[in-house]
N, C-alpha and C positions, 0 to 999 in steps of 0.2 A: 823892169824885169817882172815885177809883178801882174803886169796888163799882159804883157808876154806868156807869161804862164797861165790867166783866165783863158787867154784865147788859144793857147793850143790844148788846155786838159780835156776837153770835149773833142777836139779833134782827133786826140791817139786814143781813146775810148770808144770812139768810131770803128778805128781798125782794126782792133784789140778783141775777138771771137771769145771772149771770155768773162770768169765773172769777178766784179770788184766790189769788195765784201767791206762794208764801213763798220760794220760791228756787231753783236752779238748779246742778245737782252734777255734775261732769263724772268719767265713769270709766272712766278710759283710754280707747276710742276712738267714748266714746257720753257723751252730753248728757242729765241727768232733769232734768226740772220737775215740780216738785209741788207742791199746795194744794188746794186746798177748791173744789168750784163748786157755785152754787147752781141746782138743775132741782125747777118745782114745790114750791116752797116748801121743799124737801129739799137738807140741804147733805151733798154726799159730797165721800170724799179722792177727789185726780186723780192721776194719774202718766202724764206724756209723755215719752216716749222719742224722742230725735234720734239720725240718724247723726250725729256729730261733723265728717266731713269735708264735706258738702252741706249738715247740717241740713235735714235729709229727716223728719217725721214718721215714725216708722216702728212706733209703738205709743202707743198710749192705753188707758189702763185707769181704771177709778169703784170706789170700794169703798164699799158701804152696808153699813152693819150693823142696817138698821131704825134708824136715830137720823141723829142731826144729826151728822155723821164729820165732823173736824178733823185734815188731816196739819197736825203738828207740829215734825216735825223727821227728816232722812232723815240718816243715819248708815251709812258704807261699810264693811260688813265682808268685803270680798273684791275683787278685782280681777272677780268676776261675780254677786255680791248684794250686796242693802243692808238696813239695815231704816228701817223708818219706825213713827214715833210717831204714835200717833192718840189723839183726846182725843174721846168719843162724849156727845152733849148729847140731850135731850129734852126734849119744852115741855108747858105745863099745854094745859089745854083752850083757854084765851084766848089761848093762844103769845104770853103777856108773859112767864113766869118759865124761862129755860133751867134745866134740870137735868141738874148731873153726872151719867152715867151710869156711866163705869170708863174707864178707858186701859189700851190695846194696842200691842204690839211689833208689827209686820206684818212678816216677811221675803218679799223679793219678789230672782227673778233681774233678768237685762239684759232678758227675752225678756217681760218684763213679768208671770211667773208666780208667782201666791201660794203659797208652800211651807211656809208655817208660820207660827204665832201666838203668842205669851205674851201671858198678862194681868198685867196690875202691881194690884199692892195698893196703890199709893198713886200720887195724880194727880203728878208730874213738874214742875214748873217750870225747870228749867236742864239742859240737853241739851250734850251737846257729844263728841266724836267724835275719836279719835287711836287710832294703832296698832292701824287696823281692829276698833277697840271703840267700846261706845254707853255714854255716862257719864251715869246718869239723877239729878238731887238733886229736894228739895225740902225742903229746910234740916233734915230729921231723918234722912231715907234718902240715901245713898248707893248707888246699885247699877251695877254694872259689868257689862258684858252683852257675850260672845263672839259669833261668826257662826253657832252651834250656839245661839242664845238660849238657853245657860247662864247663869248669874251665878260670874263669878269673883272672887277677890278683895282680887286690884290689880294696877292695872298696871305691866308691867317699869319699872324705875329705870335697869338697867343693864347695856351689851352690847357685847362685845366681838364682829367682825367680821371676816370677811377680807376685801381688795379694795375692798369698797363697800357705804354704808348708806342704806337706804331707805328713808322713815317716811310713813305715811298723817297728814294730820291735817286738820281744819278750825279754820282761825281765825288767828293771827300767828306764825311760825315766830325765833326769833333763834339762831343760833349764834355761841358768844365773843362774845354780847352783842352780835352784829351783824345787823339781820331780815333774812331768804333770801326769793326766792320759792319753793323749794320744799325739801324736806331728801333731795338725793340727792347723797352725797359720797363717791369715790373717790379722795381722797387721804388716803395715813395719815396718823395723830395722835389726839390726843385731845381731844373733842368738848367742851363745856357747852351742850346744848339746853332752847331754852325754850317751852312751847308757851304760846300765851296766846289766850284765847278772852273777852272781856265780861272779866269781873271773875277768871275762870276762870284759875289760873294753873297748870301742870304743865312739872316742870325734870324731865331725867334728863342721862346723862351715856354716852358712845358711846367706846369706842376702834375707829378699825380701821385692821388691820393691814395689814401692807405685803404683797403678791400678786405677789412677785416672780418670775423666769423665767430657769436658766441657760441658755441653750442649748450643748450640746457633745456629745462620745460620754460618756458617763457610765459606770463603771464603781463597785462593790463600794465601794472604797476612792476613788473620786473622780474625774477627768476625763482624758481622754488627749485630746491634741492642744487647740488653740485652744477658747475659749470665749467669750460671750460675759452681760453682765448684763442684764436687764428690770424696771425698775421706777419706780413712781412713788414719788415724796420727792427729796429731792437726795443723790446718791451720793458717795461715800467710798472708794477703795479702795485699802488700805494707809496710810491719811491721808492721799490725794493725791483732786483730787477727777475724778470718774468721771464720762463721759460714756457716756450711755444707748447700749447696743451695740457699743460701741468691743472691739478684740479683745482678749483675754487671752491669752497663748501663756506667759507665763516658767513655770518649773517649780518648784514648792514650796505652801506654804499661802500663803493669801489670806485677805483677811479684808475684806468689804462692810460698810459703816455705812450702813446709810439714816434717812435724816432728815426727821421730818415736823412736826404742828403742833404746837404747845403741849409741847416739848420731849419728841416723839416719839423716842425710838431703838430701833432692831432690828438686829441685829448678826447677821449672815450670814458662815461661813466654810465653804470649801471648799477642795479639792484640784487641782492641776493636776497629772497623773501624769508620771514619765518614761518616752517611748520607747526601748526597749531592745532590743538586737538583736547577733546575733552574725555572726562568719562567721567559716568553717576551712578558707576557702581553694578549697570545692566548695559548699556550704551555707549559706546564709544564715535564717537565724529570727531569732524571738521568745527573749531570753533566758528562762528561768524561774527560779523559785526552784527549789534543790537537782538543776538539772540537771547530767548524767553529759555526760562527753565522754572520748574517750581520741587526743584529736589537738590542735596546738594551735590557739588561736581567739584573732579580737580582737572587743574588744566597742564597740560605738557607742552613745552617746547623746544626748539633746539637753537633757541636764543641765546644772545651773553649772557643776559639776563629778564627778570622780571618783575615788574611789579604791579601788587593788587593795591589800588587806592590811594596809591604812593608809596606802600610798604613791602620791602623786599619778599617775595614771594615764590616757595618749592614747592611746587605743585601737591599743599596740602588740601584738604575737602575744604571746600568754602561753603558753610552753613549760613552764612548773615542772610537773612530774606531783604531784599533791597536793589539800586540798583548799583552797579558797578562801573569800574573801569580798569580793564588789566594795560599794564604799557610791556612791549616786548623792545629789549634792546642790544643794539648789534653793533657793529665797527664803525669809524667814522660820522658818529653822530646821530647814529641811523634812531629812529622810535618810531615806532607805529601803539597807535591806542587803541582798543578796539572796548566798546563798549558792550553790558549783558545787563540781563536783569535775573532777578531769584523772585519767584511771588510764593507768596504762602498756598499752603494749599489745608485744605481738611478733611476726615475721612472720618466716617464714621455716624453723622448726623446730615440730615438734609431739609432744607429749607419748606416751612411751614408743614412739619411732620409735627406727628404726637409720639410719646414715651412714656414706657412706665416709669424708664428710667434707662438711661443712655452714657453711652461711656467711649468717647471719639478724642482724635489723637489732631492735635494743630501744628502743622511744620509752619513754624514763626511764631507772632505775635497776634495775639487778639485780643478785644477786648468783650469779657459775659457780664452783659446788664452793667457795661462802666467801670468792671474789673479787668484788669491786665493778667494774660491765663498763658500758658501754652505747655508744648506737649501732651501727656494723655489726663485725660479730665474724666471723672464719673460725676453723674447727677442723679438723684432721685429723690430732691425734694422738688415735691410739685409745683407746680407755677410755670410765666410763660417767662419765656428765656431771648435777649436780643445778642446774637454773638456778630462783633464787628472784625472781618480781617483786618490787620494793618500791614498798608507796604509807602515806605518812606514816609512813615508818619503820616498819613492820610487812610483813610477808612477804601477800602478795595473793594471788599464785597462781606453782603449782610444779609445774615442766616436769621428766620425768626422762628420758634418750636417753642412746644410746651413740655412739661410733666405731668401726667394727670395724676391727680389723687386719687390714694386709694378706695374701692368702694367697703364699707360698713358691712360685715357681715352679723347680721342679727339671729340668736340662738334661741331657738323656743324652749322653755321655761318646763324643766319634766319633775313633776313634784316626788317628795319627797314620801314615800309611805312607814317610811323607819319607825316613826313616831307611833303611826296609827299601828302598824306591828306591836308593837312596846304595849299599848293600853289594850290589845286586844289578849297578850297573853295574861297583862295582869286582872285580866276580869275574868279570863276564863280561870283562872289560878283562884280568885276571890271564890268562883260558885262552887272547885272542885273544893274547895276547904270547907263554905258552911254542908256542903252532902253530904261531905267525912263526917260533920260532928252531928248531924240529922241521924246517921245509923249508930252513932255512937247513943 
């Protein structure tokens, strides 16, 4: 019965003015029909082209190859071609006996354009179409055929993704053993797909991954200021559970768990920076690492905590002239150290000057002529003067000046007449007495 039925289905196809519609493929935003009609005892393939959104004809296309053309089966390989199987017959003189002629691959675009051919060496019985490939058997050949009608040979098992995964197929879809209407899935985990076509069966197996999103200012070493997470799976953060966008501000490491299907995990850690900043009372900045200062400063932050030297530290004035080391600390372990230095400075005298007498101010320690001095200092005994800064107990920088002596003011000597006054009246007193006693 069967031989009976190959050999007459071409022959009432023959008589039959009409058209025979094998099925109907939609790709992405357009509709093919395609099959066989019969014009003048001649059967060609058809292919109709719908808009998808009207269902508007919008192309018709016939392919004769001189024979009796049979589409067979249309197979998507691209989001803008497909191809199509054609099985080519031709009849005796008496057109009772069809004869095999060969089968052909047809690649054709949306625009209904024939752009290429293969010819197959063996006639195709089981068709079937996934992962924008054409899977052609007939129980000895197997061939697997690209959008390039190449023959490759096999298709992927197995694929890891980021975000979201997309798969062409025709026939029964199941994921974890569950049928889909279609295989587009953007939530992470880890997938068991099964495609199943007639008798046809093909398993692979999908992870994809989580496409998550920090938002915040992003720096080298990790985030400054507030943060926020984005992602799908269910959230995790710190082992607490995390709602999508919710803010992050504390300061230290973090650590995201997302969670998805079939005992999906991805484990995401990152940094929340401390803001750090100083002021000296005129100036306010960014702390740095190894920055210089020669005044004192306090330092702010928006750390757990802090400390100067090792010693718990609120951003009081740090006066020590020296060098330092602040640690800032935050959640999870987190410490960043950042080093600075204080140097002495002096005001008020200046290297190989003279004075009469000088009176200058030392932020820190110094040492005058191998005395330990600081703050404000007056001098004005003369001589020459070695002033050493100190910074970490080593000698930094060395001032050398004098005092000079004062100069000798000498008075010229203005004699005394008092005296000679005194002996002048009494002489004149002596003559005015012997006169007196002369007239007497």
């Amino acid at each position: 019965m069967k031989f009976v039925f190959l050999l007459l289905a071409p022959i009432m196809f023959s008589f039959i003015n009409d058209y025979n519609k094998v099925d109907i493929i939609v790709i992405d935003n357009t509709i093919v029909e395609y099959g066989n009609v019969v014009n003048d005892n001649d059967s060609d393939g058809y292919i109709k082209i719908f808009d998808k959104e009207d269902e508007v004809l919008v192309k018709e296309v016939h392919y004769d190859s001189k024979a009796n053309d049979y589409f067979k089966y249309l197979a998507v390989v691209d989001k803008n071609t497909f191809l199509i199987v054609c099985d080519a017959y031709y009849f005796n003189e008496e057109y009772t006996m069809p004869i095999y002629r060969d089968s052909i691959v047809l690649k054709y675009n949306l625009q209904g354009e024939l752009l290429d051919k293969l010819y197959l060496s063996f006639r195709p019985n089981e068709y079937h179409n996934h992962n924008h490939l054409l899977i052609l058997k007939d129980g000895q050949n197997d061939v697997i055929i690209n959008e390039e009608l190449k023959s490759i040979d096999e298709v992927g098992a197995e694929y890891t993704v980021i975000s979201s995964f997309s798969y062409q197929y025709q026939g029964i879809a199941y994921v974890n053993d569950v049928e889909v209407e279609d295989l587009e899935i953007n939530y992470p985990g880890h997938y068991n797909i099964k495609i199943v076509d007639n008798n046809y069966i093909f398993d692979f197996f999908v992870t994809v991954e989580a496409d998550y999103k920090i938002l915040g200012e992003k720096y080298v070493a990790g985030y400054l200021g507030e943060v926020s997470f984005y992602s799908f799976g269910e959230l995790y953060l710190n082992d607490e559970v995390y709602i999508i966008g919710n803010s992050i501000t504390d300061v230290g490491n973090h650590h995201m768990l997302i969670v998805g299907v079939n005992d999906y995990r991805k484990d995401v850690n990152f940094v929340i920076l401390p803001d750090i900043s100083y002021n000296d009372g005129e100036i306010e900045g960014q702390l740095l690492s190894d920055a210089n200062f020669n005044t004192s400063i306090r330092i702010y932050s928006n750390a757990q905590a802090m400390f100067l030297d090792g010693e718990f530290y609120n951003s009081e004035y740090i006066n020590q002239v020296g060098s330092h080391i602040i640690s800032f600390i935050g959640v999870n372990g987190y410490t960043l150290d950042l080093p600075f230095s204080i140097y002495p400075k002096i005001s008020g005298v200046e290297d190989g000057d003279s004075y009469e007498n000088v009176a200058f101010n030392i932020f820190g320690e110094a040492l005058l002529n191998g005395d330990l001095i600081t703050g404000e200092i007056t001098l004005n005994q003369p001589g020459a003067y070695r002033l050493e800064l100190l910074f970490d107990g080593e000698v930094y920088e060395t001032l050398i000046f004098e005092i000079l002596a004062a100069e000798e003011i000498i008075e010229e000597n203005e004699e005394d007449y008092t005296e000679y006054f005194k002996y002048i009246f009494i002489f004149l007193a002596l003559i005015g007495g012997v006169l007196f006693l002369r007239k007497r």
